[in-house]
C-alpha positions as CSV (number, residue, x, y, z in Angstrom):
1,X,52.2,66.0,-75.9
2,X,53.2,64.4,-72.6
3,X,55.4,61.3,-72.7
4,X,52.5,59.2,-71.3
5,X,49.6,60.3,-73.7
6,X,52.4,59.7,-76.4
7,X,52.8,56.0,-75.4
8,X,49.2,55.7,-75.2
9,X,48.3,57.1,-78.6
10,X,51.2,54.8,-79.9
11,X,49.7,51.7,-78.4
12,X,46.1,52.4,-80.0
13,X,47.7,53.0,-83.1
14,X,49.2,49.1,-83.1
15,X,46.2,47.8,-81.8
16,X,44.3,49.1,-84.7
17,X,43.8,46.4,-87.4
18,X,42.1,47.1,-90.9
19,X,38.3,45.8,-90.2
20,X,38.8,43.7,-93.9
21,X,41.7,41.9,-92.6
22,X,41.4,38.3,-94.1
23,X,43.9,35.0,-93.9
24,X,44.0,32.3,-95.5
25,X,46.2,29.5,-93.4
26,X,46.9,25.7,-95.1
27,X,47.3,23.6,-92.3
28,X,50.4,21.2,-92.4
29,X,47.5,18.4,-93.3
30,X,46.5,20.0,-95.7
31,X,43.0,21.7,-94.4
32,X,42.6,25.2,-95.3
33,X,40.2,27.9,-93.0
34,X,39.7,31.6,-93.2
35,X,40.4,34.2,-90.1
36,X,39.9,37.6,-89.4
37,X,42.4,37.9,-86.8
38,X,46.5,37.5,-87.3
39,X,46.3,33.6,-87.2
40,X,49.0,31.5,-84.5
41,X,51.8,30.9,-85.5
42,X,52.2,27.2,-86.0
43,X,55.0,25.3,-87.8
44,X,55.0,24.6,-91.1
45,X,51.6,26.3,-91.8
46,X,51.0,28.6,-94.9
47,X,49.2,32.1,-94.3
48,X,48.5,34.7,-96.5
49,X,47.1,37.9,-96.0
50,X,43.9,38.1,-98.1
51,X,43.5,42.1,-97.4
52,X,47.2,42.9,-99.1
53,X,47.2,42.6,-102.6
54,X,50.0,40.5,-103.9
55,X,50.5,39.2,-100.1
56,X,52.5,35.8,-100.9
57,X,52.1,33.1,-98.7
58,X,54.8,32.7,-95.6
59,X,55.8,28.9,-94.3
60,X,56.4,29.4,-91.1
61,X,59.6,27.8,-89.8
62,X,59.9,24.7,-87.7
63,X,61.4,26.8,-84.9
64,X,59.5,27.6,-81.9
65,X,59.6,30.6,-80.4
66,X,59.1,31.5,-76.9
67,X,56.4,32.6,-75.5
68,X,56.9,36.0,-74.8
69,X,58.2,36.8,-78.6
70,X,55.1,34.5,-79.7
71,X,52.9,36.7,-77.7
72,X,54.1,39.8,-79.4
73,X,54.4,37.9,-82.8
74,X,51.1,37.3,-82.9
75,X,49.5,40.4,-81.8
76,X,51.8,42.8,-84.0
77,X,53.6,40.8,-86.6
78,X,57.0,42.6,-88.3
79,X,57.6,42.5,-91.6
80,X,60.2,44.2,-93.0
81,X,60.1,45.3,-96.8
82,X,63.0,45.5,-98.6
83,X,65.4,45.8,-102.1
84,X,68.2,44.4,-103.5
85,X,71.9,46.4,-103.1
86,X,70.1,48.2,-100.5
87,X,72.6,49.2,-97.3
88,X,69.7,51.3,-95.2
89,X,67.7,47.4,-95.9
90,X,70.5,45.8,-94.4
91,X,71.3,48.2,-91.6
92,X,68.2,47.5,-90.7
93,X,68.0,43.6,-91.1
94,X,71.2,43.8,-88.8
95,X,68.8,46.3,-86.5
96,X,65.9,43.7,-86.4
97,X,68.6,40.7,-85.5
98,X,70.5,42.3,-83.2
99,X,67.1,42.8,-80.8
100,X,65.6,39.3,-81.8
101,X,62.7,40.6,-83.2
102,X,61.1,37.6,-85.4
103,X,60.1,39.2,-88.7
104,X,59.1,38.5,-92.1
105,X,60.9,39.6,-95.0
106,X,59.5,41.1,-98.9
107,X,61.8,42.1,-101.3
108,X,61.1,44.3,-104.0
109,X,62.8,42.9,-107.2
110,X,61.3,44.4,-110.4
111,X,58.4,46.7,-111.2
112,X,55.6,44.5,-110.9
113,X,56.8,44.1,-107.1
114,X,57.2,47.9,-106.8
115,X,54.0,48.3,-108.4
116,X,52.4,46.4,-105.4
117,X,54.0,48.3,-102.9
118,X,53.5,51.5,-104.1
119,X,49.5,50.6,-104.0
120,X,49.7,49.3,-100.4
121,X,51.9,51.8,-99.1
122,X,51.5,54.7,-101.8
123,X,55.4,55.1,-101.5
124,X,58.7,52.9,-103.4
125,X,60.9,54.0,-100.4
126,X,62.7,51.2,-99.0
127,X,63.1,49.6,-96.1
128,X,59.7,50.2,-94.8
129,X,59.0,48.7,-91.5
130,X,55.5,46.9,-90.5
131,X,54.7,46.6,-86.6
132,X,50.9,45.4,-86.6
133,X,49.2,47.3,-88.5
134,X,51.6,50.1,-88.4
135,X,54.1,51.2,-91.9
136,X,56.9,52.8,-91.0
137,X,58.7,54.4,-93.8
138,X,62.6,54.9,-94.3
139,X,65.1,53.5,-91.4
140,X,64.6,54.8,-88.2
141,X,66.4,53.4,-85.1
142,X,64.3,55.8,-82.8
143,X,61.3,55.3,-84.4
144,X,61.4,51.4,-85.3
145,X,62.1,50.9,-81.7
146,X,59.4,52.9,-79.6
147,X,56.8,50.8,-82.0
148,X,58.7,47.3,-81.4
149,X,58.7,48.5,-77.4
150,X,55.1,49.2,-77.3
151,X,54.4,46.1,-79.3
152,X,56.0,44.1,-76.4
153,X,58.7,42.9,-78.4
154,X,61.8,42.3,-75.6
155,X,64.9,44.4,-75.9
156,X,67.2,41.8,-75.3
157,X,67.3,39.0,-78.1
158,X,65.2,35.6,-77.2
159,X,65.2,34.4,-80.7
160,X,66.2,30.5,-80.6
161,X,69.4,29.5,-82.1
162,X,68.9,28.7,-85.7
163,X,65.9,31.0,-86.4
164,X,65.7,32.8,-89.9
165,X,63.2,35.2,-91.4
166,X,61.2,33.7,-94.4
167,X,61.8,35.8,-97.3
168,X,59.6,35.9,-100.4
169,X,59.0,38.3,-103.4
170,X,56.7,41.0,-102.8
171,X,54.7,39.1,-105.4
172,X,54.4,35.3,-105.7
173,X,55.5,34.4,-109.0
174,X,53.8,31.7,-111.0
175,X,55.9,28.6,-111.0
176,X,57.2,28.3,-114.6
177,X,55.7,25.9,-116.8
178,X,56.6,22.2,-117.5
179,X,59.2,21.6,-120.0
180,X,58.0,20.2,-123.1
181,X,59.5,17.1,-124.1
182,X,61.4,16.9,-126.7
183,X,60.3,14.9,-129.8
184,X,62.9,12.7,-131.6
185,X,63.3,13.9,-135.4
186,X,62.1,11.3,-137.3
187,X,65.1,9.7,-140.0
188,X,66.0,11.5,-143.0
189,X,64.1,9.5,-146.0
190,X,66.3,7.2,-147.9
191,X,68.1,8.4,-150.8
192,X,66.9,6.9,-154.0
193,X,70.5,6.2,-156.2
194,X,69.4,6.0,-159.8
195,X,72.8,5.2,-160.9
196,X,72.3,1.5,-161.4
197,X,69.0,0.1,-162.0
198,X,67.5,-2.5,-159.4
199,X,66.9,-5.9,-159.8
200,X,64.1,-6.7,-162.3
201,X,64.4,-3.0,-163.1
202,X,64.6,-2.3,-167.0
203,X,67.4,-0.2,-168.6
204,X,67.4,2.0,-171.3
């Protein structure tokens, strides 16, 4: 296939988003509303993704970015999946930083996680790499950066200084519940001594 039609057919392929796409954003006042497009990015708002099971919600940081990484962050979001003692995952956290690409970041800690991201992706192979709507599977240099080009990500990092990617478990875990407190013992009851009688107390 010719180099152009390539780029083309790559292009269409971020633009597509699933039609059932739904997020939920909380509002730093509190207000909540429902979108079916990949919400802006404001600070300190709360969006989940209603369409991916087990989708926790991501604060966005109180960093602004500018605008021609907010552009691209908002049409094609990253999101990069990931696992603990994982040296591909953080080859390819150091790939992501090193071109300033803002991106989000789930990690894959026990089996109810992997669970989830083996329904959403039908694969436990990490790092997996989400452009858009676009999964990428297993590290790829090549591969991760054609998608990151054609989603009009800059080659040259413009992240501002003290930007971090939010990380969260690929499921949100219940907080636990309140400790009980704890109830003093009541006294031991007094011990009756028998030995000598009490007053008014009759011996025999």
């Amino acid at each position: 296939m010719p180099a152009g039609r390539a780029l083309l057919a790559l292009c269409a392929a971020l633009a597509c988003t699933p039609a059932q796409a739904l997020f939920k954003v909380v509002n730093p006042d509190g207000t909540v509303t429902y979108t079916d497009r990949p919400p802006q990015r404001v600070p300190s708002t709360r969006v989940t993704n209603m369409a991916r099971p087990g989708s926790p919600a991501v604060t966005e940081p109180d960093v602004a970015l500018p605008p021609e990484l907010r552009q691209a962050a908002q049409r094609h979001p990253v999101t990069l999946y990931t696992t603990t003692e994982c040296a591909p995952c953080d080859t390819g956290r150091q790939l992501l930083a090193t071109r300033g690409v803002p991106y989000s970041e789930r990690r894959v800690s026990n089996e109810e996680d992997a669970q989830a991201f083996e329904r959403l992706f039908g694969t436990r192979t990490v790092p997996l790499l989400t452009v858009g709507a676009q999964a990428l599977k297993g590290l790829s240099d090549v591969d991760w950066s054609a998608y990151l080009d054609a989603a009009g990500y800059p080659r040259q990092s413009r992240l501002p200084r003290g930007w971090q990617a939010t990380v969260a478990n690929m499921v949100e875990r219940a907080p636990p519940p309140p400790a009980r407190p704890q109830q003093a013992e009541p006294p031991p009851p007094p011990v009756l001594d028998l030995s000598e009688p009490a007053p008014g107390r009759v011996r025999f």
